[in-house]
C-alpha positions as a Markdown table, in Angstrom:
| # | Residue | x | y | z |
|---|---|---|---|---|
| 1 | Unk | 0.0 | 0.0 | 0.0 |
| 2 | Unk | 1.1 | 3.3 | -1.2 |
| 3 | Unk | 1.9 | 6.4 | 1.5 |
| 4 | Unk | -0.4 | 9.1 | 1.2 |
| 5 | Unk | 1.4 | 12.3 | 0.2 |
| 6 | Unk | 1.8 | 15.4 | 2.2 |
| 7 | Unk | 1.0 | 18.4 | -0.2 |
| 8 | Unk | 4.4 | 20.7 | -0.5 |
| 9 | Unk | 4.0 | 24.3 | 1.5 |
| 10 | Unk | 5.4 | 26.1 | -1.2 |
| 11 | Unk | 4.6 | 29.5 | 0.2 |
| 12 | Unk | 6.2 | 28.8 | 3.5 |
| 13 | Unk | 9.8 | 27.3 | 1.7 |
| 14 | Unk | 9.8 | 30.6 | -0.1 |
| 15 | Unk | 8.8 | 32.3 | 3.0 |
| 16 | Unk | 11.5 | 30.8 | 4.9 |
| 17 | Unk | 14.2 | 31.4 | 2.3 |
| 18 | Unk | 13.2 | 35.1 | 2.2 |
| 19 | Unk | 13.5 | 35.2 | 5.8 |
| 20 | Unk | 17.1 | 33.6 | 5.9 |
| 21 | Unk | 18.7 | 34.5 | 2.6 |
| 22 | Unk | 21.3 | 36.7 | 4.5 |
| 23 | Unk | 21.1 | 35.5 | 7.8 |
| 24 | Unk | 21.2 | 32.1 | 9.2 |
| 25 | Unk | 18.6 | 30.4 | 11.8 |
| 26 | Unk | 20.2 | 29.6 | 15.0 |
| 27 | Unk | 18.5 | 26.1 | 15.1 |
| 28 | Unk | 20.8 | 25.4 | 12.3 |
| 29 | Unk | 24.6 | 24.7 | 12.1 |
| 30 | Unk | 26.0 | 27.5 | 9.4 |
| 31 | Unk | 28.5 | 25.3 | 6.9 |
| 32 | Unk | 29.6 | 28.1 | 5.5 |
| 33 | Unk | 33.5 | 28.0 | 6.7 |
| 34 | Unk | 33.0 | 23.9 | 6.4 |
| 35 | Unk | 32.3 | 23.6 | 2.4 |
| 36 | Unk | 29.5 | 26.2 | 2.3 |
| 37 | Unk | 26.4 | 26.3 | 3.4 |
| 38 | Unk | 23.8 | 26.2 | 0.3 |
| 39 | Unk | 22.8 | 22.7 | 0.7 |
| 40 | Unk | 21.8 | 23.2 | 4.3 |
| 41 | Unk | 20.0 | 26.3 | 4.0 |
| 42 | Unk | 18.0 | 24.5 | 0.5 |
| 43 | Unk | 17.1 | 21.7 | 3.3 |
| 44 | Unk | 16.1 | 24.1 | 5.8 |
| 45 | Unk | 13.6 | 25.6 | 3.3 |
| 46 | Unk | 12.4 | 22.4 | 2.4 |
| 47 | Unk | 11.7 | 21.6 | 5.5 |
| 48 | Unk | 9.7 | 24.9 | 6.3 |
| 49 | Unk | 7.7 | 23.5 | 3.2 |
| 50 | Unk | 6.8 | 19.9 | 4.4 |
| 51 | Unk | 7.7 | 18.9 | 8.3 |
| 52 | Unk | 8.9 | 15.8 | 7.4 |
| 53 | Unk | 12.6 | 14.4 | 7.9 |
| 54 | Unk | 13.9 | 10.8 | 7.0 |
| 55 | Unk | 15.7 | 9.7 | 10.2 |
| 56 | Unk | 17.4 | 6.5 | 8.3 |
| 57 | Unk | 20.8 | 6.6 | 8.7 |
| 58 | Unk | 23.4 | 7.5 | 6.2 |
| 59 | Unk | 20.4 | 7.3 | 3.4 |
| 60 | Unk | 17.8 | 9.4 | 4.8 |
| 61 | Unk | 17.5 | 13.4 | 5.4 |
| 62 | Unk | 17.9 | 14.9 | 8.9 |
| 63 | Unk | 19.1 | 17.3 | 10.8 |
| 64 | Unk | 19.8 | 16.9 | 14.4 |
| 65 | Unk | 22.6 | 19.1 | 15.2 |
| 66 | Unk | 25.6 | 19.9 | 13.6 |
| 67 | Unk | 27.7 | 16.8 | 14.4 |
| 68 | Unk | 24.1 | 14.2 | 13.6 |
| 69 | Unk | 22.4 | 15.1 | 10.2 |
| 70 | Unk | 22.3 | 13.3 | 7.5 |
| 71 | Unk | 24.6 | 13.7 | 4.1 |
| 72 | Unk | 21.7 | 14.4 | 2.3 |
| 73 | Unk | 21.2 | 17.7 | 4.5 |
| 74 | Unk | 23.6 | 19.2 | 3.4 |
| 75 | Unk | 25.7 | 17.6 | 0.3 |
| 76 | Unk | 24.6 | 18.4 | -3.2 |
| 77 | Unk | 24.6 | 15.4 | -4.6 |
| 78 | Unk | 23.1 | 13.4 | -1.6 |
| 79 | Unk | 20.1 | 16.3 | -1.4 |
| 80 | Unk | 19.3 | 15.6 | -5.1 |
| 81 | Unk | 19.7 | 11.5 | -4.5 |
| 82 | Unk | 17.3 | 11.4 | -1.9 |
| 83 | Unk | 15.3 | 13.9 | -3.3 |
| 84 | Unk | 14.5 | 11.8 | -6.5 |
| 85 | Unk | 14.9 | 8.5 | -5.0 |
| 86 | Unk | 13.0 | 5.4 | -6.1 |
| 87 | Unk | 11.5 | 3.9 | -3.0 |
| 88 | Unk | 9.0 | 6.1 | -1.0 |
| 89 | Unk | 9.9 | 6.6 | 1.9 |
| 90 | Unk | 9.3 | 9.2 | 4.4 |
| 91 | Unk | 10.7 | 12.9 | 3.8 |
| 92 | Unk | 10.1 | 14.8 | 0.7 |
| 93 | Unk | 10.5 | 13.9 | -2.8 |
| 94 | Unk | 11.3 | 15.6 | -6.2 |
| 95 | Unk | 11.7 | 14.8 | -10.1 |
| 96 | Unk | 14.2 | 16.5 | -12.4 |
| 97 | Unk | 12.3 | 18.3 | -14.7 |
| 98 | Unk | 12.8 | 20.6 | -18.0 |
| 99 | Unk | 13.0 | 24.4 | -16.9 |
| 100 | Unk | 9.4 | 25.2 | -18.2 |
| 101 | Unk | 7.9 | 22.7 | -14.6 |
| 102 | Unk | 9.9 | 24.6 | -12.4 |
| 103 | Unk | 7.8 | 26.6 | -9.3 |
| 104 | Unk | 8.6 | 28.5 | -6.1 |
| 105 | Unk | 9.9 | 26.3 | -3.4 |
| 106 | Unk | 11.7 | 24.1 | -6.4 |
| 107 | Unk | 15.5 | 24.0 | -6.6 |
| 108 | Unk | 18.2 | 24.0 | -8.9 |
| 109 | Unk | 21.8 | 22.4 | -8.5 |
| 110 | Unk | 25.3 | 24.3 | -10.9 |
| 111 | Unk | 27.6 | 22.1 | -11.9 |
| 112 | Unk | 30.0 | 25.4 | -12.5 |
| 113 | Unk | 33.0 | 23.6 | -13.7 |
| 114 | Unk | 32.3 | 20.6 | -15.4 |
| 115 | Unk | 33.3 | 18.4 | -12.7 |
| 116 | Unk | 30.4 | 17.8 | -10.0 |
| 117 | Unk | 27.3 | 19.7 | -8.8 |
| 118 | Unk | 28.4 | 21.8 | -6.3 |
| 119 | Unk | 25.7 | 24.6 | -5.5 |
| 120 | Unk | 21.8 | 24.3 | -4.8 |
| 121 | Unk | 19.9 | 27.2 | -4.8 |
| 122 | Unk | 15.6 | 27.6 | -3.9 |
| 123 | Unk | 13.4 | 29.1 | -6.2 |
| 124 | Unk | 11.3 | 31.8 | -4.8 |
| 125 | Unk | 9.6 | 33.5 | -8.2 |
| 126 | Unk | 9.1 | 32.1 | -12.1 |
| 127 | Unk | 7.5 | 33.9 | -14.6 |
| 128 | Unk | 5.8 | 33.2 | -17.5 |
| 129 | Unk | 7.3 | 31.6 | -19.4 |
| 130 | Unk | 10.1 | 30.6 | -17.4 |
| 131 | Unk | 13.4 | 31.7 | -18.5 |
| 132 | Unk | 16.8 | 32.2 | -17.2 |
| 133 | Unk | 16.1 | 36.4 | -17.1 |
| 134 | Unk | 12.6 | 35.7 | -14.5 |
| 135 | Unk | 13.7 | 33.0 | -12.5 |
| 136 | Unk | 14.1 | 34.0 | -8.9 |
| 137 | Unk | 17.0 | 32.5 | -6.5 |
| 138 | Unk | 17.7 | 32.3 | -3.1 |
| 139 | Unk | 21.0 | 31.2 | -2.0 |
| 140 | Unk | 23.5 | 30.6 | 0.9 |
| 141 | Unk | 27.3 | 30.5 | 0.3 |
| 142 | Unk | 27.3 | 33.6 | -2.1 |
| 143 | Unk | 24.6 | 35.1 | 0.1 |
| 144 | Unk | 21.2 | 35.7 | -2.3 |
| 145 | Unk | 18.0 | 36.5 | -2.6 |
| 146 | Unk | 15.4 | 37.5 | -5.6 |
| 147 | Unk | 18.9 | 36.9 | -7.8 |
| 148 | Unk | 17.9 | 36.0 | -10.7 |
| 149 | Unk | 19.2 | 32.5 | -12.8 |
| 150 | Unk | 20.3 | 34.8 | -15.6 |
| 151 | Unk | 23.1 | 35.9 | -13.3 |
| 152 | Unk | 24.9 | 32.6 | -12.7 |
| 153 | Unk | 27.5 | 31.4 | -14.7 |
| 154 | Unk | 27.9 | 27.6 | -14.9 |
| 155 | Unk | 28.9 | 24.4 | -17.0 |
| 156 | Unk | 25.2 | 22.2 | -16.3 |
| 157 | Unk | 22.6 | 22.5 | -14.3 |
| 158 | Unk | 19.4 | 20.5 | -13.3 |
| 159 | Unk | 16.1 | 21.6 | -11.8 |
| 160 | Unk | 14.0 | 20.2 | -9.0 |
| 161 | Unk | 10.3 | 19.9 | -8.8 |
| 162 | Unk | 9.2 | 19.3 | -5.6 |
| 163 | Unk | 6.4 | 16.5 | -5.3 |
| 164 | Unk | 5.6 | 16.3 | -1.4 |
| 165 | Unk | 6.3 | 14.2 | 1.1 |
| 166 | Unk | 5.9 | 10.7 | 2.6 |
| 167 | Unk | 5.0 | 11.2 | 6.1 |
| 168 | Unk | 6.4 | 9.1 | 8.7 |
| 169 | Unk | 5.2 | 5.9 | 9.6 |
| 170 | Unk | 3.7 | 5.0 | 12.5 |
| 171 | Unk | 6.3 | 1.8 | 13.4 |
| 172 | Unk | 4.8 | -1.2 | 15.6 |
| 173 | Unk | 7.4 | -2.8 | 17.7 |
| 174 | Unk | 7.7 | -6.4 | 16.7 |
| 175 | Unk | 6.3 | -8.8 | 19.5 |
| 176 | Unk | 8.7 | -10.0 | 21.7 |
| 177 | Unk | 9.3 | -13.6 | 21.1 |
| 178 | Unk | 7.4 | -16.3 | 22.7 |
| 179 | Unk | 9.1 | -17.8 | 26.1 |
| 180 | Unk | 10.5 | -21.3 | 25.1 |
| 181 | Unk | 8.2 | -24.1 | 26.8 |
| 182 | Unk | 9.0 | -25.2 | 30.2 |
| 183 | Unk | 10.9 | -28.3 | 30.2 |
| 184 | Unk | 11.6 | -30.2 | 33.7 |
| 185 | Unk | 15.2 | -31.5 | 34.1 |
């Protein structure tokens, strides 16, 4: 049986990421002098946007404090991974998508010199039709906010559409196991 799906808060990622663009949320490590912070702040917005973490370890997306999180908080390429992952499983999920699917609250990832994807910034406007010139980012690690995609300089880059999330599960422990019969010496 399928999970039902939590609907994506898109107004409240964007809200979030217009709130923290150039300042960082105390409940949150700041990366920034560790590798940068983009990833982290991207997570924190999704977050904002469905309420859900994935508290499996190494493979899920969490944030606990700076020290227990997942790599998926706060990598590029593990965000994206988990992001469009196969298997539902609680915590939000996403589908790469052409430009013209992209919405506030998505995100993109730069690939800036041919190498590996090493930046992930929200989305927080698009017009119509969306194009480099009215698409809207948000951005830790090069501080940003209403910067628009135009404005970036990179090798490749993918997009994010944000689908919802998988709630958590409500997990029954398993039964103990039944006491061996009584034997007499």
């Amino acid at each position: 049986m399928k999970s039902p799906v939590i609907p994506y808060d898109r107004a409240a990622a964007v809200a979030y990421a217009h709130r923290w663009a150039f300042g960082r949320n105390p409940q949150f490590y700041d990366y920034e002098e560790l590798g940068g912070d983009c990833t982290n702040f991207a997570s924190q917005c999704l977050y904002a946007g469905t309420g859900v973490m994935n508290y499996t370890p190494v493979y899920g997306w969490y944030y606990i404090n700076a020290n227990e999180k997942a790599p998926a908080w706060t990598g590029v390429e593990y965000f994206r991974n988990f992001l469009v992952r196969c298997q539902p499983s609680p915590g939000p999920f996403a589908a790469e998508v052409p430009i013209q699917e992209l919405e506030p609250g998505d995100f993109l990832q730069f690939n800036f010199k041919g190498e590996i994807f090493s930046h992930t910034p929200v989305v927080v406007a698009v017009g119509n039709p969306p194009a480099p010139e009215n698409i809207l980012l948000a951005a830790h690690s090069y501080d940003a906010d209403n910067r628009p995609l135009s404005t970036y300089f990179y090798q490749q880059i993918r997009y994010l559409h944000v689908l919802g999330a998988y709630p958590l599960e409500k997990v029954t422990p398993p039964a103990p196991p039944a006491a061996p019969p009584f034997s007499a010496p």
